[in-house]
C-alpha positions in Angstrom: 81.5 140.6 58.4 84.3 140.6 60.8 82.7 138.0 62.8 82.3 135.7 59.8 85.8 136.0 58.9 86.5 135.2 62.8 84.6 132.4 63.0 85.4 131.0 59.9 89.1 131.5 60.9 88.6 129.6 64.5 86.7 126.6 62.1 89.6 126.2 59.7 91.9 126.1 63.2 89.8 123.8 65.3 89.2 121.2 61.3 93.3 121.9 60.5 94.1 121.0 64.8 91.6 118.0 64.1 93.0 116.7 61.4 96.8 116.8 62.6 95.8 115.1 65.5 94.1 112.5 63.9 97.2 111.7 61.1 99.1 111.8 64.2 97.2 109.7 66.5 96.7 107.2 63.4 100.4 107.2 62.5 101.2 105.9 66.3 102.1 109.2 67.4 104.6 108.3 70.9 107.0 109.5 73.2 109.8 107.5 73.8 112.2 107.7 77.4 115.6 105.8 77.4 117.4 105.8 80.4 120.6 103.8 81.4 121.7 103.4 85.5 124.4 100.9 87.1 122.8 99.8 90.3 125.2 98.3 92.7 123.1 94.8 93.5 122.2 91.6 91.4 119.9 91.4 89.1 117.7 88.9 91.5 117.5 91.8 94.2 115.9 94.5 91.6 113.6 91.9 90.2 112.8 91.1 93.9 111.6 94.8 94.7 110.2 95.8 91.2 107.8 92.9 91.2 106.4 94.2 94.4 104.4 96.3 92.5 102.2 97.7 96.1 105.5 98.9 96.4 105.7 101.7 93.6 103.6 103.9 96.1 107.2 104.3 97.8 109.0 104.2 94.7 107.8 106.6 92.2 106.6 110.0 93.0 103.8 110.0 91.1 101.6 107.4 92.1 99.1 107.6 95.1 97.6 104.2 95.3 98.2 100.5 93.9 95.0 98.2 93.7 96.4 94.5 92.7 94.1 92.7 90.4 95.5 89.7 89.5 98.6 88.0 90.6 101.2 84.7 89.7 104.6 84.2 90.0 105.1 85.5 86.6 103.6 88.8 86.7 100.8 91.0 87.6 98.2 93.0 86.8 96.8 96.1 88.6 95.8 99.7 89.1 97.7 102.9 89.6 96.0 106.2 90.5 98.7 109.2 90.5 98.8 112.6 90.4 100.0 114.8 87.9 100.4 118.5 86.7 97.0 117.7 84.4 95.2 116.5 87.3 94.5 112.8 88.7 95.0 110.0 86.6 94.8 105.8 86.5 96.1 103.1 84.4 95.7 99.6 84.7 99.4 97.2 84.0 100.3 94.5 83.7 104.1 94.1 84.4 106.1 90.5 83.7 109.5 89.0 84.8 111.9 86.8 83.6 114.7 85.8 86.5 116.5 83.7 84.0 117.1 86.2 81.0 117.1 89.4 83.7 113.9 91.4 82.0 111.3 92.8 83.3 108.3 94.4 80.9 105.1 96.3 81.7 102.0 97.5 79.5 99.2 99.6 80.3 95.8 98.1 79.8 94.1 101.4 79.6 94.0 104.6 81.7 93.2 108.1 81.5 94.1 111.5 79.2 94.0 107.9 76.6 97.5 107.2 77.5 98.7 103.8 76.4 102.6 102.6 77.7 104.7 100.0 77.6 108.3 99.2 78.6 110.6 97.2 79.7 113.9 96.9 81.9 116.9 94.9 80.9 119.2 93.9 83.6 122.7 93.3 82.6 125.2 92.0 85.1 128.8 94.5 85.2 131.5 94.4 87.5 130.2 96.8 90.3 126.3 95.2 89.7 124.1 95.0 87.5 123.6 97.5 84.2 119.6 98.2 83.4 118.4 99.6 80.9 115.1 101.2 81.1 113.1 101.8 78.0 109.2 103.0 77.6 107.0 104.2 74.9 103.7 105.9 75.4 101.0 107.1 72.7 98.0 109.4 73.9 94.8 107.7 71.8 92.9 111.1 72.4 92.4 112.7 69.4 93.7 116.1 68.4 94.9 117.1 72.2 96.6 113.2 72.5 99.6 113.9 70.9 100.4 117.2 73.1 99.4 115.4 76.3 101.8 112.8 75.3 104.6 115.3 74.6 104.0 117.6 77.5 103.7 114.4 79.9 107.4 113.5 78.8 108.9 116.2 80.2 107.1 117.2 83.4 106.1 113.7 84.5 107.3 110.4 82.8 111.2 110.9 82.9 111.5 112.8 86.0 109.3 109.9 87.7 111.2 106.9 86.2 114.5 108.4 86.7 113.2 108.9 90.9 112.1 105.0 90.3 115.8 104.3 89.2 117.3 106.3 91.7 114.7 104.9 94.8 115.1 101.1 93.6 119.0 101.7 93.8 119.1 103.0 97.7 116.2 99.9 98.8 118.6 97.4 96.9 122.5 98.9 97.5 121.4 99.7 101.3 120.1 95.8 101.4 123.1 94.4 99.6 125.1 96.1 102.2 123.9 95.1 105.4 123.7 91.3 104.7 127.4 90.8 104.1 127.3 92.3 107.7 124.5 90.1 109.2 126.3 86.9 107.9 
């Protein structure tokens, strides 16, 4: 009898977890990261490097490889294979500029854990450089487990890894900015 009850109990769970996840997942459950840096540069010069995307190998801490698929003066797409406290991972982007109105976006195609991003950087010129404003959104589409991959992958991976991608595209640009005044 005990083992009915048990088992019954662990059903009810597993139908209850199910169900959660799928109102969730259905309700486009996401995670959202907002983060706000003055970089001492132009706008021209962080568009310059973030573009580069076979650069983000150096740039965010994360990622272990960069396979470009397509390319044009507007954007690209391509693949990312990281590494991450769940295991390895991929996602294929594409990422878009705009010089002119000092924006640069980025979506995930598809990937794996069914992670799905997208985001975008708004570069605002200030006094000492330029303002930006990073913003991204992710939903898991796995069901039941998505929505705890999504939240756990917040914390020990998404923000920590943009905030290094911040903090590494301001020493490549604020280093460059200050040795041309010098060279000229």
């Amino acid at each position: 009898m005990e083992k009915k009850r048990t088992a019954g109990a662990m059903a009810g769970a597993a139908l209850v977890a199910a169900v959660v996840g799928e109102m969730l997942r259905r309700s486009g459950y996401s995670v959202r990261v907002a983060l706000k840096r003055v970089i001492h540069a132009d706008k021209e010069a962080i568009i310059d490097l973030v573009r580069q995307v076979d650069r983000e190998v150096q740039l965010i801490p994360a990622i272990r490889g960069i396979s470009i698929l397509e390319s044009s003066p507007e954007g690209v797409r391509y693949r990312v294979e990281g590494t991450s406290p769940l295991g390895a991972w991929w996602a294929e982007y594409h990422k878009w500029w705009d010089y002119e109105a000092g924006t640069i976006g980025w979506a995930s195609d598809k990937g794996a854990f069914g992670l799905r991003q997208r985001g975008r950087m708004n570069l605002e010129p200030v006094p000492d450089g330029t303002e930006v404003t990073l913003t991204t959104e992710y939903t898991s589409i796995a069901p039941v487990v998505g929505p705890a991959i999504a939240a756990a992958g917040k914390t020990l991976m998404v923000q920590p890894n943009f905030q290094a991608w911040l903090g590494n595209i301001a020493a490549i640009v604020e280093k460059k900015e200050e040795q041309e005044p010098a060279t000229s």
